[in-house]
Every structure is written in C-alpha cells, then in structure tokens.
NUTORTI-403510 format. One line per field, with one value per residue: residue number from 1; residue in one letter; chain; x, y, z of N, C-alpha, C in turn. Coordinates in nm, 3 decimals. Layout:
<recs>
seq = c(NUM, ...)
type = c(a, ...)
mol = c(A, ...)
nX = c(X, ...)
nY = c(Y, ...)
nZ = c(Z, ...)
caX = c(X, ...)
caY = c(Y, ...)
caZ = c(Z, ...)
cX = c(X, ...)
cY = c(Y, ...)
cZ = c(Z, ...)
</recs>
This chain:
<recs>
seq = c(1, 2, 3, 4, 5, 6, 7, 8, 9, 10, 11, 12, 13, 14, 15, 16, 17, 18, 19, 20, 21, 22, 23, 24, 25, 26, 27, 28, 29, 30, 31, 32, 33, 34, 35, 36, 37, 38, 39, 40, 41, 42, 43, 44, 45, 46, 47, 48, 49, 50, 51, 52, 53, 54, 55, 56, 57, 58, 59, 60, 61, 62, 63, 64, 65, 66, 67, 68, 69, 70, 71, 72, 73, 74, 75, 76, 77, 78, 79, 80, 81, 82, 83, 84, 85, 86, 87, 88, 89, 90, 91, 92, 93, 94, 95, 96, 97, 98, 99, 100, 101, 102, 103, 104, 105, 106, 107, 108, 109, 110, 111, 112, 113, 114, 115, 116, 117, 118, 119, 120, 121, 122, 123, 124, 125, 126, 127, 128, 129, 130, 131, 132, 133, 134, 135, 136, 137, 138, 139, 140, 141, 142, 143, 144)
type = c(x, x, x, x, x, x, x, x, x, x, x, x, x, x, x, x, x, x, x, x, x, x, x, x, x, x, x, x, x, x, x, x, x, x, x, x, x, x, x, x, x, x, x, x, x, x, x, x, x, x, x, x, x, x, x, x, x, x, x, x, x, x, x, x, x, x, x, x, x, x, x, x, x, x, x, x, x, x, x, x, x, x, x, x, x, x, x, x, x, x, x, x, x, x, x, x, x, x, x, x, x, x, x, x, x, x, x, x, x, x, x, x, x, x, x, x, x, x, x, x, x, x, x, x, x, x, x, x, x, x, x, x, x, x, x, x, x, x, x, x, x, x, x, x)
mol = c(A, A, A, A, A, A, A, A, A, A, A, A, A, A, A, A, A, A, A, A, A, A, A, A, A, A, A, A, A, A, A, A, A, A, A, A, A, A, A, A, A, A, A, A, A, A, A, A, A, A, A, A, A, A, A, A, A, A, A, A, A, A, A, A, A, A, A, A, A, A, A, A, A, A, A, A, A, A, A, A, A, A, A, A, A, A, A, A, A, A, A, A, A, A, A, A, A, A, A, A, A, A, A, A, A, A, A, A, A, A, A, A, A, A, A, A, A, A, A, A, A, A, A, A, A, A, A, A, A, A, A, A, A, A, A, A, A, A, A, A, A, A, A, A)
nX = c(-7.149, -6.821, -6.629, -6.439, -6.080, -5.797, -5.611, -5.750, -5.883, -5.708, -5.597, -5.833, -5.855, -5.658, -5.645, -5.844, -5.723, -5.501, -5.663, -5.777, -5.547, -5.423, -5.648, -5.586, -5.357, -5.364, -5.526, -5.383, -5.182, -5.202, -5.184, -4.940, -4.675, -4.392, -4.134, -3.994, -4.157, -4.376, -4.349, -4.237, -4.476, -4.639, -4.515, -4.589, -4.839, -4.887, -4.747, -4.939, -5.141, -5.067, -4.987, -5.244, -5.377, -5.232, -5.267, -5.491, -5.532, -5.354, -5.568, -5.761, -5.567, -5.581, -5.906, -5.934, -5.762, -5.740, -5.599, -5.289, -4.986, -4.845, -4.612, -4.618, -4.822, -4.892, -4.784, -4.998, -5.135, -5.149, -4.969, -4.671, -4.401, -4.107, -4.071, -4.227, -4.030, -3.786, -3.851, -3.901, -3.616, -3.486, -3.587, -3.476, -3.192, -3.252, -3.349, -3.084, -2.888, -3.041, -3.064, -2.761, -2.708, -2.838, -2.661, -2.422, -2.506, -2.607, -2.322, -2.258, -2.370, -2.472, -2.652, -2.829, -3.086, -3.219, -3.010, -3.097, -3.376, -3.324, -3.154, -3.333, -3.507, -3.342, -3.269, -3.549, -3.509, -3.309, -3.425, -3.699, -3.550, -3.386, -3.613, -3.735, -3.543, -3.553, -3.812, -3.757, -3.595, -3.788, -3.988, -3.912, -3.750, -3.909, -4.064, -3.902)
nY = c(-2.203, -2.236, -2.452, -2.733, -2.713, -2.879, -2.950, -2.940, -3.211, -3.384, -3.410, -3.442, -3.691, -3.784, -3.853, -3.988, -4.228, -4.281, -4.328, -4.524, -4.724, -4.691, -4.866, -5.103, -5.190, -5.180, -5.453, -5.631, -5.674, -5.795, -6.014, -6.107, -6.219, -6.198, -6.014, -5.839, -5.749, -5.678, -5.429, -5.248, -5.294, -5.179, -4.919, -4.791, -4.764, -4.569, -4.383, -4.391, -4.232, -4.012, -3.896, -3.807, -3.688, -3.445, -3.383, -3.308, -3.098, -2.929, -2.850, -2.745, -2.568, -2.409, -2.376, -2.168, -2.016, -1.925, -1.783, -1.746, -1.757, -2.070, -2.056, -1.786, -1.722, -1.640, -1.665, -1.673, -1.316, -1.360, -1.529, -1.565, -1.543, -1.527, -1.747, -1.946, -1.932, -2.044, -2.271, -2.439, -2.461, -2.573, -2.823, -2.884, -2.944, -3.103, -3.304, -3.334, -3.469, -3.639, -3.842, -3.869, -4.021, -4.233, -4.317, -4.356, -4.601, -4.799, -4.850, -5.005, -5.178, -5.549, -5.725, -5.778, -5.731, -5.559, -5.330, -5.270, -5.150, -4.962, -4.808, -4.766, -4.590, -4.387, -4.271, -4.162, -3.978, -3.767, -3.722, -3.537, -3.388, -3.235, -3.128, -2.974, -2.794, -2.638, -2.569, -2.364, -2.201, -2.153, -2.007, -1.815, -1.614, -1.537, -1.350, -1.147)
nZ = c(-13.343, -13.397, -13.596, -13.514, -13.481, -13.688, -13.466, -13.262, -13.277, -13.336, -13.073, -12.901, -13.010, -12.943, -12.680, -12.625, -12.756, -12.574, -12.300, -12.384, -12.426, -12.121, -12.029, -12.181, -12.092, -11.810, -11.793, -11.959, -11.717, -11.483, -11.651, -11.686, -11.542, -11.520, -11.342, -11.432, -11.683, -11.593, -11.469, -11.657, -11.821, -11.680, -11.616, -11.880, -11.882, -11.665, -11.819, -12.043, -11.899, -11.791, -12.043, -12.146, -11.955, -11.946, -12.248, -12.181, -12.054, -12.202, -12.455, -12.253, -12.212, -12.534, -12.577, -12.378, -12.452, -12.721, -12.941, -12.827, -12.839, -12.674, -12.507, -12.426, -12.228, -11.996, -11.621, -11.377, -11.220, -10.902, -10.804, -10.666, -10.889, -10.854, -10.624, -10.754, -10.950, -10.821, -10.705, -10.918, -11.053, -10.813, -10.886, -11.105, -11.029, -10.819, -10.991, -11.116, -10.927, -10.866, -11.097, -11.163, -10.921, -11.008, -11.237, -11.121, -10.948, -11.187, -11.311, -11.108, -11.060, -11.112, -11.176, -11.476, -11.579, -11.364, -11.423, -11.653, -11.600, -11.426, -11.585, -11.717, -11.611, -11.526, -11.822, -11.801, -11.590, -11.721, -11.964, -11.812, -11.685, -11.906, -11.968, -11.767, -11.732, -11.965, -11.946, -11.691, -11.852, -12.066, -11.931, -11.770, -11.905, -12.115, -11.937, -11.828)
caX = c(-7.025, -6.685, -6.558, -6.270, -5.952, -5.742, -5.529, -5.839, -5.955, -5.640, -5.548, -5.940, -5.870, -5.497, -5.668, -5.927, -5.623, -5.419, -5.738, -5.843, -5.427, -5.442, -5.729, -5.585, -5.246, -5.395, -5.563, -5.225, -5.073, -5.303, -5.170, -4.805, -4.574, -4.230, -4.119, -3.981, -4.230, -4.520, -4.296, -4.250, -4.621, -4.709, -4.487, -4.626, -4.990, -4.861, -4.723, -5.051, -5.215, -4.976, -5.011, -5.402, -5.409, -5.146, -5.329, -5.635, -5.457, -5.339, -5.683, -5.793, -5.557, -5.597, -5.987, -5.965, -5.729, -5.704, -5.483, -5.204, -4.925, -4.800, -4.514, -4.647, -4.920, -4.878, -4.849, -5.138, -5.063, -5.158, -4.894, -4.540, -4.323, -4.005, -4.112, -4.258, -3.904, -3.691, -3.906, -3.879, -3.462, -3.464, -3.662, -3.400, -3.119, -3.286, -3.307, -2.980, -2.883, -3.117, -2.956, -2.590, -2.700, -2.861, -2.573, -2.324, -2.557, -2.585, -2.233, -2.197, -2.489, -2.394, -2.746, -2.851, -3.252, -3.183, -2.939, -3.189, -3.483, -3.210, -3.147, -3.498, -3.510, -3.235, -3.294, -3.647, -3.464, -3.253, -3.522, -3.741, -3.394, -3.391, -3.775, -3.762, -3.426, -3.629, -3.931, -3.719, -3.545, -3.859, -4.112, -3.876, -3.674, -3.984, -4.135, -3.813)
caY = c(-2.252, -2.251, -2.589, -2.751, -2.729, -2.995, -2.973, -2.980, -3.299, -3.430, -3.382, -3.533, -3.871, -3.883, -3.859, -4.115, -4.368, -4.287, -4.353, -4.693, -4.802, -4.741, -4.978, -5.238, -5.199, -5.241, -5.569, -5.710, -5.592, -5.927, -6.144, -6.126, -6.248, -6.181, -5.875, -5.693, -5.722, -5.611, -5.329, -5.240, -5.283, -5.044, -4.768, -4.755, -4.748, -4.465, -4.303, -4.325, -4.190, -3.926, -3.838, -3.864, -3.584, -3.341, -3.336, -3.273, -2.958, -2.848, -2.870, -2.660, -2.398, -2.364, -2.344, -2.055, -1.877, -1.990, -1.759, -1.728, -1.878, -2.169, -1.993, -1.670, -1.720, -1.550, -1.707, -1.585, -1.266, -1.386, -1.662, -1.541, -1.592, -1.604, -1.831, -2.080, -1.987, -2.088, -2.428, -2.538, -2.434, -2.634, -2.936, -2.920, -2.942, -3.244, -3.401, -3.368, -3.587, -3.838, -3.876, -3.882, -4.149, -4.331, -4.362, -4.423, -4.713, -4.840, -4.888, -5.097, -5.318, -5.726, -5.789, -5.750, -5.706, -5.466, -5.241, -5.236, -5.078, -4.850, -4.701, -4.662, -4.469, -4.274, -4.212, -4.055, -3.842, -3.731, -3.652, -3.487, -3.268, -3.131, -3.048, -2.861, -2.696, -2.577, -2.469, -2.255, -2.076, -2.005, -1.924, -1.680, -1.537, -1.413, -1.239, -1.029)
caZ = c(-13.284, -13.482, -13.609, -13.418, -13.562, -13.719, -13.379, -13.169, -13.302, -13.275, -12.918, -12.852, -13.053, -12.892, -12.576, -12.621, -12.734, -12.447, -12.258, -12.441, -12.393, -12.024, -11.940, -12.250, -12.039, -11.648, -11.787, -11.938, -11.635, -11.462, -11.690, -11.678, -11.407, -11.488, -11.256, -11.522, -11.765, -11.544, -11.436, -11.773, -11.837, -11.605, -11.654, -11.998, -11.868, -11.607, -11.937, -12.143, -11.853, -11.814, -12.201, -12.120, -11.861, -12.083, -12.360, -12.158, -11.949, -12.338, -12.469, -12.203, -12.274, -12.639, -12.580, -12.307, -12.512, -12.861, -13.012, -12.800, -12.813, -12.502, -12.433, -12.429, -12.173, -11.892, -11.486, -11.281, -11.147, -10.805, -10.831, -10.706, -10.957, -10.791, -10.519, -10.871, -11.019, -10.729, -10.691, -11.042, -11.024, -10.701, -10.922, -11.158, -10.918, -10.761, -11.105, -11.216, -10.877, -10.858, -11.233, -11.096, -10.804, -11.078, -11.306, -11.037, -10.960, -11.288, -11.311, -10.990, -11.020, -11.192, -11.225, -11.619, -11.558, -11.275, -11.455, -11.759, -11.569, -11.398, -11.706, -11.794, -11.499, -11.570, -11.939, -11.837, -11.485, -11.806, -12.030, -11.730, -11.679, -11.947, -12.029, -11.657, -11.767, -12.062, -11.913, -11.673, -11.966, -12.182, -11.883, -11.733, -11.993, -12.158, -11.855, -11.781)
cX = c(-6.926, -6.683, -6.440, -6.120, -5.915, -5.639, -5.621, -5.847, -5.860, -5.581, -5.715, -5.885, -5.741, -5.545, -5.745, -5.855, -5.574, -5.498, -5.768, -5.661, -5.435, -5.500, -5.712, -5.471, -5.237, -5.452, -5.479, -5.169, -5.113, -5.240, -5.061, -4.758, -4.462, -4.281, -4.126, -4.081, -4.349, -4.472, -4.273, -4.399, -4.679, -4.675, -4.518, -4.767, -4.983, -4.828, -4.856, -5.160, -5.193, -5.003, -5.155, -5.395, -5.336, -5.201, -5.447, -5.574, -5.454, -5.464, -5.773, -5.744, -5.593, -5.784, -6.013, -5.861, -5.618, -5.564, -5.364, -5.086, -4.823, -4.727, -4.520, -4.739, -4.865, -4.884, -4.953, -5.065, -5.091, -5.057, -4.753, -4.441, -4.203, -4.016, -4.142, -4.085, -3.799, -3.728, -3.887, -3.703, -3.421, -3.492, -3.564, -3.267, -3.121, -3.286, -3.122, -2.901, -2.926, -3.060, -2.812, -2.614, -2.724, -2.772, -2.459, -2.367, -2.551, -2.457, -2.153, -2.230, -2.439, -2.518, -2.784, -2.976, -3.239, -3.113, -3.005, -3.269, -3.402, -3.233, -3.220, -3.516, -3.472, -3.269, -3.430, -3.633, -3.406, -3.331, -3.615, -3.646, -3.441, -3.490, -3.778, -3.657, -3.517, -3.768, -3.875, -3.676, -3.653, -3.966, -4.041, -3.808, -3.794, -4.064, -4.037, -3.813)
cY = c(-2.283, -2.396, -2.627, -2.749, -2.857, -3.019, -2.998, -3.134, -3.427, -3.468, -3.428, -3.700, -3.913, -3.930, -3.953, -4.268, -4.387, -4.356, -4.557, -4.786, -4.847, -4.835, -5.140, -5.290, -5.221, -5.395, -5.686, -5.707, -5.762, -6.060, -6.186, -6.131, -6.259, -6.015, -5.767, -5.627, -5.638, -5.461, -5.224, -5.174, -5.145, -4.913, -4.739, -4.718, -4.621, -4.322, -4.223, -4.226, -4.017, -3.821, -3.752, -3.668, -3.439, -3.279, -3.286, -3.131, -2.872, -2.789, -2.774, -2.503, -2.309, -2.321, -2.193, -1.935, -1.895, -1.912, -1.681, -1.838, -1.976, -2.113, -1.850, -1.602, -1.706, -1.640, -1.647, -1.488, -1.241, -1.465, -1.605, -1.615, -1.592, -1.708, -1.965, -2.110, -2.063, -2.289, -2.477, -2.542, -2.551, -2.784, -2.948, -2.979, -3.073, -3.339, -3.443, -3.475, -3.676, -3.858, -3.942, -3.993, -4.260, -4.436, -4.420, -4.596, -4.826, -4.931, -5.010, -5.191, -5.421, -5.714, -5.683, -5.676, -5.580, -5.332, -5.193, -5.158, -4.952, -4.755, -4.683, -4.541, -4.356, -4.220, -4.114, -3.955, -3.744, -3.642, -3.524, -3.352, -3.147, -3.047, -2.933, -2.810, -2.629, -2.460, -2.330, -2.108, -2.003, -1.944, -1.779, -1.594, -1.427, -1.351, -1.116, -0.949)
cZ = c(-13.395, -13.476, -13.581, -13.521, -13.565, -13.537, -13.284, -13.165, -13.281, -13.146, -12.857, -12.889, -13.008, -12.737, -12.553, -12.648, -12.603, -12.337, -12.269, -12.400, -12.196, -11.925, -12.013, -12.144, -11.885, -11.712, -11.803, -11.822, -11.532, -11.500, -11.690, -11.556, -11.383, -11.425, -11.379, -11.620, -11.726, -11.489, -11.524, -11.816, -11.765, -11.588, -11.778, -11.930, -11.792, -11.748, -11.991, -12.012, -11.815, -11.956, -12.190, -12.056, -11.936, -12.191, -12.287, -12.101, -12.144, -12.410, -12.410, -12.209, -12.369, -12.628, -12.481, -12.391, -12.668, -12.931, -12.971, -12.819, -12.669, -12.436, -12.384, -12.294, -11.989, -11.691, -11.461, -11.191, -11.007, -10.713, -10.735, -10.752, -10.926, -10.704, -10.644, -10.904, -10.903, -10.708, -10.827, -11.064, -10.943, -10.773, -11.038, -11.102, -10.857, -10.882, -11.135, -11.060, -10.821, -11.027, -11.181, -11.030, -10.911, -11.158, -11.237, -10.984, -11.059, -11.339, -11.251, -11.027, -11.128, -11.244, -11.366, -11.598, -11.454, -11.371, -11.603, -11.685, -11.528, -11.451, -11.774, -11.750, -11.474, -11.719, -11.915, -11.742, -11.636, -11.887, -11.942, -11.697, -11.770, -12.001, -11.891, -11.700, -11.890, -12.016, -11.794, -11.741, -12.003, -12.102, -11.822, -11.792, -12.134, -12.098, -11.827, -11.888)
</recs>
C-alpha cells in the first residue's frame, strides 16, 4: 500500500479537529445564556461540522481518483446536466435575494445585536453567492 500524501494526512487531522471542535462547541453551547452568544456558538459548531463532512466528501474524491484534478472530474453521465445546471443557476438567483432582503433589512433594523447577526447572515448569503456563481462557471464551462 502507497504512503498517504502530505495532503492526505492533512485533510484526516483537519477532520479529526473539526470533529473534536464540534463536540468542545455543543458542550459550551450548555453553558452560555446570552442569545447571541449561543447563537454564535452554534453556528460555529454547524461550521466545524460542515468543514467535517467537506473534507470527508474531498478525501473521498482524491482516493477514488487520485490524479485528477477537482475541476476536471466529470458529473455522472447518468446525471442530467442541464436539469443540475438550471438548479444550481436557480440557487444562485435565490441567493443573490435572500442577500438583497437581508441588506434592506439591515438597514432598517435600531436594534445593535440584531443587526450584527444580520450581517453575519448576510456576509456568509454573500460568500455562498459567490462560491455557487463559481462553481457554475468552472463545472460548466469546462464540459462545453
């Protein structure tokens, strides 16, 4: 058996943090009783769990087909791929206004604590944007 790569080994021991955060971050989650904080708390633990599962999906690719590269790798050609592309188009679309409602919100709202999480909310519809605007470009621009 081949020896794991430096990226293997990595993407195991990120996964075993992410792992060890999520159950340090449900137990804090117990101990705190401001709103925000536990709200806070827990979209981080949703995060590492998040991270957790990512790296494990990645992990899986690189072992079934080591030396390709991510972008390269092909839908299933069982899949239809217009019918995927139209739904992830459509998932951008829906991002960019739940964004818009967000920020129009943002704007209105007095309360401080409120208009902070908001724009958590919004900073990661934002981020989310533009990673699905991305993955549209490079999954379909290198099948055509």
């Amino acid at each position: 058996m081949p020896s794991e790569s430096a990226l293997v080994k990595m993407i195991k021991k990120q996964m075993e943090i992410e792992k060890h955060m999520e159950k340090e971050l449900k137990e804090q989650e117990r101990s705190v009783h401001n709103a925000a904080a536990k709200l806070l708390l827990l979209e981080v633990r949703h995060d590492a769990s998040k991270h957790a599962e990512m790296l494990k999906e990645l992990l899986k690719q690189i072992q079934r087909a080591p030396n390709t590269l991510l972008w390269n790798f092909k839908i299933d050609s069982y899949v239809d791929t217009e019918v995927v592309r139209r739904k992830l188009e459509e998932h951008v679309k829906l991002e960019a206004d739940v964004l818009r409602e967000l920020q129009e919100q943002i704007k209105r709202e007095k309360d401080e604590g409120i208009k902070l999480l908001l724009q958590h909310i919004a900073d990661d519809e934002d981020k989310h944007h533009k990673i699905m605007e991305h993955i549209v470009k490079k999954t379909y621009t290198l099948m055509e």
